[in-house]
C-alpha positions as a Markdown table, in Angstrom:
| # | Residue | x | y | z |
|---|---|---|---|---|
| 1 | Unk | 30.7 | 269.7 | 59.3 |
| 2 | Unk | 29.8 | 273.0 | 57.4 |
| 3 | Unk | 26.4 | 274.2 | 56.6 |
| 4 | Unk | 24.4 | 272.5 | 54.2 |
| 5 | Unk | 22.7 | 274.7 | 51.3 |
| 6 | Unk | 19.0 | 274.1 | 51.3 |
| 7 | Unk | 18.9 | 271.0 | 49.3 |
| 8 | Unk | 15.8 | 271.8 | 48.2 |
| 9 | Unk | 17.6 | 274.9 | 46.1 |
| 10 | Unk | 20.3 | 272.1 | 45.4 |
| 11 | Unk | 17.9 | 270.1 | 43.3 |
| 12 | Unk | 16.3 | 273.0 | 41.6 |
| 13 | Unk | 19.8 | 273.9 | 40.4 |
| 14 | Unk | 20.5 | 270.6 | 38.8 |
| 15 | Unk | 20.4 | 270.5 | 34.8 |
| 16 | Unk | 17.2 | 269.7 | 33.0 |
| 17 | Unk | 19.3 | 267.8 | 30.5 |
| 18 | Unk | 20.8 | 265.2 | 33.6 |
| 19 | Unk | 16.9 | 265.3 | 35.0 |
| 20 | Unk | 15.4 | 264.4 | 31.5 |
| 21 | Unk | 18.6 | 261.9 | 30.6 |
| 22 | Unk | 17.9 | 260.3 | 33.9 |
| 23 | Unk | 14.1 | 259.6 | 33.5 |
| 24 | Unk | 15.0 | 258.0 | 30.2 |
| 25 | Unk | 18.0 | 256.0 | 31.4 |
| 26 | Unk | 15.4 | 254.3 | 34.5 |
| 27 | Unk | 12.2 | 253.6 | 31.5 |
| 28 | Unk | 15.0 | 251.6 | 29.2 |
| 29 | Unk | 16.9 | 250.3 | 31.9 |
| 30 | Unk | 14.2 | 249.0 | 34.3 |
| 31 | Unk | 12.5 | 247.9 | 31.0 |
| 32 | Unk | 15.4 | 245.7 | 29.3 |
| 33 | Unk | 16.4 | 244.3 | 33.2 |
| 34 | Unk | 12.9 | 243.3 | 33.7 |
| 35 | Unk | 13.0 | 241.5 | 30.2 |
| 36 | Unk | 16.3 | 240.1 | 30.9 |
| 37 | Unk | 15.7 | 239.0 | 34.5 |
| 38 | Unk | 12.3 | 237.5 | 33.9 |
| 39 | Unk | 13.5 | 233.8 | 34.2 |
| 40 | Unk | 15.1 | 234.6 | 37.9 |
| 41 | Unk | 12.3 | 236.1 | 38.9 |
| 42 | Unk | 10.0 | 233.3 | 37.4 |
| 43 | Unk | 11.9 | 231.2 | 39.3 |
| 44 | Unk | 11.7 | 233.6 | 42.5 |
| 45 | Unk | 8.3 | 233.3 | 42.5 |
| 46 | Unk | 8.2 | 229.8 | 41.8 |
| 47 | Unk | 10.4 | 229.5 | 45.1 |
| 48 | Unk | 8.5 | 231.0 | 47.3 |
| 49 | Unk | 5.5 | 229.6 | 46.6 |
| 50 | Unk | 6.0 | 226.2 | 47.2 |
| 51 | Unk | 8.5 | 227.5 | 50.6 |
| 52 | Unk | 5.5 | 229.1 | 51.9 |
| 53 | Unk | 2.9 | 229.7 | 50.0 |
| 54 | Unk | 0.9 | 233.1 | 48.2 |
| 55 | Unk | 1.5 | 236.1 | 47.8 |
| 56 | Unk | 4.5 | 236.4 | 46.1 |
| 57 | Unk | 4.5 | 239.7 | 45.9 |
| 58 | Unk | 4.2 | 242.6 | 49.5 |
| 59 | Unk | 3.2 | 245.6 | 47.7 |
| 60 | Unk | 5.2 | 247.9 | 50.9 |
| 61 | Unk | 3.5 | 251.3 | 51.8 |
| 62 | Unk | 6.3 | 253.8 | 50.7 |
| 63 | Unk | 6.9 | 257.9 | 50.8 |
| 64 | Unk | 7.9 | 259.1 | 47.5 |
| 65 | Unk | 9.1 | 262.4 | 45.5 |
| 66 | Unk | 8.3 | 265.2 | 48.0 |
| 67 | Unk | 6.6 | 263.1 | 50.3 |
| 68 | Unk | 3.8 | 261.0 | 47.6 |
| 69 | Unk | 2.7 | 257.6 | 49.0 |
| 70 | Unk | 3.0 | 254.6 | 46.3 |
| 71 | Unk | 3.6 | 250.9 | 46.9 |
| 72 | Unk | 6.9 | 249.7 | 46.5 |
| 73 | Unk | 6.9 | 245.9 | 45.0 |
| 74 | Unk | 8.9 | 243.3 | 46.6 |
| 75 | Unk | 9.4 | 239.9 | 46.5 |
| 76 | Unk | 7.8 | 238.1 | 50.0 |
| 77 | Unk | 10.2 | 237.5 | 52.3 |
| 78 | Unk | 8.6 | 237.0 | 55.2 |
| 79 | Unk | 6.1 | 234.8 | 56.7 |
| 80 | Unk | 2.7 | 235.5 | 55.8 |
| 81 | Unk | 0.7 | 237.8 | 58.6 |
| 82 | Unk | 4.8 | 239.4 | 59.4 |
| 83 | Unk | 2.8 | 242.5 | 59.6 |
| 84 | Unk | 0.8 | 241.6 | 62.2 |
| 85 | Unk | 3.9 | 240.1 | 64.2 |
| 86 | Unk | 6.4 | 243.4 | 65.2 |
| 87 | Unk | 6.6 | 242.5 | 68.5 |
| 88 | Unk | 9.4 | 240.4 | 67.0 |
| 89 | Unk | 10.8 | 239.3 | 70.3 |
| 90 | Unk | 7.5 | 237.3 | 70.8 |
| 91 | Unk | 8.0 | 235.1 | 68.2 |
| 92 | Unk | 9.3 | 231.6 | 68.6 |
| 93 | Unk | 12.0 | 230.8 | 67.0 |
| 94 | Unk | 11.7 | 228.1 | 64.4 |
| 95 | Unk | 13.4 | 225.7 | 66.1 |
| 96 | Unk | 12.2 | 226.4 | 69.8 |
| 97 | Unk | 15.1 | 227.9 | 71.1 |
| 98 | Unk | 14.6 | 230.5 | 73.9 |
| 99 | Unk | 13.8 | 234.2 | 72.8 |
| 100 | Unk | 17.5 | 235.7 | 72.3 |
| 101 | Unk | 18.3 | 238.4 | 75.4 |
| 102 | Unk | 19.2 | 241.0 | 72.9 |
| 103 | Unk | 16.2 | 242.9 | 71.5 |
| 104 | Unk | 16.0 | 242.6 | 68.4 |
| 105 | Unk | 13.3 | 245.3 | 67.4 |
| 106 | Unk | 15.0 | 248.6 | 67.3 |
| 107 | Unk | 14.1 | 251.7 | 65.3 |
| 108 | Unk | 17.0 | 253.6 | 63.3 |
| 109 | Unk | 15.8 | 257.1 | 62.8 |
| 110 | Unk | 12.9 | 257.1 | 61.2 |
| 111 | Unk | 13.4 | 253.0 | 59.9 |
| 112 | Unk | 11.9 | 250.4 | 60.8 |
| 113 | Unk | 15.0 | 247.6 | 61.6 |
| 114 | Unk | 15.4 | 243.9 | 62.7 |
| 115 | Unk | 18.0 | 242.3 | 64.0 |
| 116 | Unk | 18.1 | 238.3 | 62.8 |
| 117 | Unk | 14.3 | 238.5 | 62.2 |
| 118 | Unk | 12.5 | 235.3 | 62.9 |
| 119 | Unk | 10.0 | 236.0 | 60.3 |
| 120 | Unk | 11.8 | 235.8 | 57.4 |
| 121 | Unk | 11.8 | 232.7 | 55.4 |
| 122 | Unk | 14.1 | 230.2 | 54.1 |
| 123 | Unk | 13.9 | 231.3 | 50.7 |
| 124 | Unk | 13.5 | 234.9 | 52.1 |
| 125 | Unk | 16.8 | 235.1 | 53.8 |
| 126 | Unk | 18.2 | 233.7 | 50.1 |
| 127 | Unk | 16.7 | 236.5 | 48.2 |
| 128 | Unk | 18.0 | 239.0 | 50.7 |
| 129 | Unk | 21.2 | 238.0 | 50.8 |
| 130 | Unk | 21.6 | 238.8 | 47.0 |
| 131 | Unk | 18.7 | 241.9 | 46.5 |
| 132 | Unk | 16.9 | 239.6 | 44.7 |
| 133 | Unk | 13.2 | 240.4 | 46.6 |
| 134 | Unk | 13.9 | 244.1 | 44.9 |
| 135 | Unk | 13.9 | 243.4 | 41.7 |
| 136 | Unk | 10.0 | 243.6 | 41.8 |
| 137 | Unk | 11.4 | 247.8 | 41.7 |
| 138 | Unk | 12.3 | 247.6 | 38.9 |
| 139 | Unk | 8.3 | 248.5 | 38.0 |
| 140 | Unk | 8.0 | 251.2 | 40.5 |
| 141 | Unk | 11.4 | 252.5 | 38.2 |
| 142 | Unk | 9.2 | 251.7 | 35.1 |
| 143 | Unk | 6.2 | 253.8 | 36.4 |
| 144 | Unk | 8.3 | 256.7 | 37.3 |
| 145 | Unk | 7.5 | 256.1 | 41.1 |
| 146 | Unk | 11.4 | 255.3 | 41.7 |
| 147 | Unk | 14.5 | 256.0 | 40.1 |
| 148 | Unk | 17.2 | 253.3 | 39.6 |
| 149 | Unk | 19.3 | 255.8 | 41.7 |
| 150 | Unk | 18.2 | 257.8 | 44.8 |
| 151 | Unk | 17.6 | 257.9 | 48.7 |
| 152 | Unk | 16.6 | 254.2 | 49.8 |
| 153 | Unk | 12.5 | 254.5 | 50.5 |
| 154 | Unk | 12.1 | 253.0 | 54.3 |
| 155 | Unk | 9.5 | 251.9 | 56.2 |
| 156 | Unk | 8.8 | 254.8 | 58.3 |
| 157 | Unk | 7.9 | 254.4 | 62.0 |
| 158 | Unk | 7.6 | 258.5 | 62.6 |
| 159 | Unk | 7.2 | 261.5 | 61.0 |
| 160 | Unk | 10.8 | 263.4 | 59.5 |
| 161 | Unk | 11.9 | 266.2 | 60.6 |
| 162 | Unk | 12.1 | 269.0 | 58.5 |
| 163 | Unk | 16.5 | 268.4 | 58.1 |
| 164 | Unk | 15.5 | 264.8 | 57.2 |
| 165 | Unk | 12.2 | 265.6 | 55.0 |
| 166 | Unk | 14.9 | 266.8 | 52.3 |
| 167 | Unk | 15.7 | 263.6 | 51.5 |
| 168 | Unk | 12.3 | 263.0 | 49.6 |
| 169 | Unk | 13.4 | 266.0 | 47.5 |
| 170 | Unk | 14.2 | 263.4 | 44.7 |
| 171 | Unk | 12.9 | 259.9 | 44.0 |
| 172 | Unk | 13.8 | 257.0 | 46.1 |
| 173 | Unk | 16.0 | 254.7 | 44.8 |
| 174 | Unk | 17.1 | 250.8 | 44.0 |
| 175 | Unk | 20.4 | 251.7 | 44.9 |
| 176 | Unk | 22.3 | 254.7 | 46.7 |
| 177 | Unk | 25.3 | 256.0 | 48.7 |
| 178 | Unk | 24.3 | 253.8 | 51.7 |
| 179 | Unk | 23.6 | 250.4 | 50.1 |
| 180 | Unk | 27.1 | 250.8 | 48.3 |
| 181 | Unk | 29.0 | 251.9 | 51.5 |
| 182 | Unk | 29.9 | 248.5 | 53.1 |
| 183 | Unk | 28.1 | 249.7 | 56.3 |
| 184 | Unk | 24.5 | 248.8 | 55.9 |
| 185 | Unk | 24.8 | 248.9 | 59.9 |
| 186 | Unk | 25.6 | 253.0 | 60.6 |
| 187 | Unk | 23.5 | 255.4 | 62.1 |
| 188 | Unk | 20.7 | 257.1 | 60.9 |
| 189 | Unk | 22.2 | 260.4 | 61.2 |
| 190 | Unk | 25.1 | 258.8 | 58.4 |
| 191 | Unk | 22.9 | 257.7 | 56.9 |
| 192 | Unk | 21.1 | 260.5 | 56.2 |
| 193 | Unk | 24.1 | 262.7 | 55.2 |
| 194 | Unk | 25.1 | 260.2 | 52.8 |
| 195 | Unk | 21.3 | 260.6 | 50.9 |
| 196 | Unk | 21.9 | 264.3 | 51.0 |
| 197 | Unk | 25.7 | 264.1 | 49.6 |
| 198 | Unk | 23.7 | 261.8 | 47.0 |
| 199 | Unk | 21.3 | 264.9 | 45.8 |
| 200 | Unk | 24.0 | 267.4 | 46.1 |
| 201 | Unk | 26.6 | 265.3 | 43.6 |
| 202 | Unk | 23.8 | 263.9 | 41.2 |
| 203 | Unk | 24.9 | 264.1 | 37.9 |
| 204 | Unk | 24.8 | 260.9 | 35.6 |
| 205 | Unk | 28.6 | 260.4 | 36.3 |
| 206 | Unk | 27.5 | 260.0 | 40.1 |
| 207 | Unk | 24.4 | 257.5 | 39.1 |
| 208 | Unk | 26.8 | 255.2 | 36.8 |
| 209 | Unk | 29.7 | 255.1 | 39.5 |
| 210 | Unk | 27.0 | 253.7 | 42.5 |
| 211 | Unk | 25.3 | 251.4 | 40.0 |
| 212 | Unk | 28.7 | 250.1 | 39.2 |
| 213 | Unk | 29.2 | 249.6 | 42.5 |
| 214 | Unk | 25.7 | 248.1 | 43.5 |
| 215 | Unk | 27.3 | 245.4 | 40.9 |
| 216 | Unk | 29.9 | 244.5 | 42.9 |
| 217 | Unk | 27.5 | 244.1 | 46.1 |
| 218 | Unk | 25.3 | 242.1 | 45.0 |
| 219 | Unk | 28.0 | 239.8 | 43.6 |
| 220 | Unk | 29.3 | 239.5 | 47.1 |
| 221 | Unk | 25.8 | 239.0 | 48.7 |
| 222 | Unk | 26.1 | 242.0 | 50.7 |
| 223 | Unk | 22.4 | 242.1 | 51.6 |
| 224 | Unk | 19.9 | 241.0 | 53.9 |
């Protein structure tokens, strides 16, 4: 692998034009999906509720543009207190079976990742299965906290290292290089390289190929 240019320098270097064109593609896209989509997501929430109760919606602790904190919206789909229940391994399963021998808790990278995690609910594991608990993002998009396309925002368990800070050098995204690879699974370092192969070929080509393909995986209930 050759030597990446700073991607920092990478970004700085991209058109004003596909930086402005962008912004305004996420404020009418987000806006018309959010329109369009308000009857799933009516029923969504409706869903959950009566699965497992309020809140609908987990307002996650995210890192933004050049490191900014925000809340990314999602809809619930875990049990409520999950938070409070990481040691994942110590929860029952739902119906009493022994604690599986493979840990389950594991970080990737930075992420924060479970294996078959006991506390997601029934109408959690639905909405995963076909992105619907992110559609909540598309009001981060709205706010210009998110772009439709860009690095995935993760749940992050320890500080990035300089290499892997770069990545927050553009807005996290719904959708990106890694959710359309058909290896949600690879390592971190992957995935990494794949967010900064993302920065270095934005262009709005690059964003209407990989939201063309998100298409596709949702269809085929890639998720979860």
């Amino acid at each position: 692998m050759g030597v990446r240019m700073d991607i920092r320098e990478v970004y700085a270097s991209k058109s004003p034009f596909y930086k402005l064109a962008k912004r305004g593609f996420d404020v009418v896209a987000s806006c018309g999906a959010l329109v369009v989509l308000s009857p799933l997501m009516l029923a969504t929430a409706i869903a959950i509720v009566i699965d497992d109760g309020r809140p609908v919606i987990y307002a996650a602790p995210r890192a933004g543009k050049d490191g900014k904190p925000f809340s990314m919206y999602k809809f619930r789909s875990m049990k409520r207190g999950a938070d409070a229940m990481r040691d994942v391994a110590a929860i029952p399963c739902d119906d009493g079976c022994d604690v599986p021998s493979k840990p389950l808790l594991h970080e990737q990278g930075p992420a924060f990742k479970v294996d078959n995690d006991p506390r997601v609910t029934r109408v959690g594991r639905f909405i995963r299965t076909y992105f619907i608990d992110e559609l909540p993002q598309l009001v981060n998009v709205a706010r210009g906290q998110m772009s439709l396309v860009g690095p995935r925002a993760i749940e992050q368990t320890r500080e990035y290292t300089p290499y892997e800070a770069q990545r927050l050098v553009v807005q996290p995204g719904l959708t990106c290089y890694w959710q359309t690879s058909g290896n949600m699974r690879m390592p971190w370092e992957e995935w990494l390289e794949l967010d900064l192969d993302y920065i270095e070929d934005m262009s709005v080509a690059c964003d209407l190929r990989i939201l063309a393909r998100s298409v596709g995986v949702v269809v085929r209930g890639e998720g979860g």
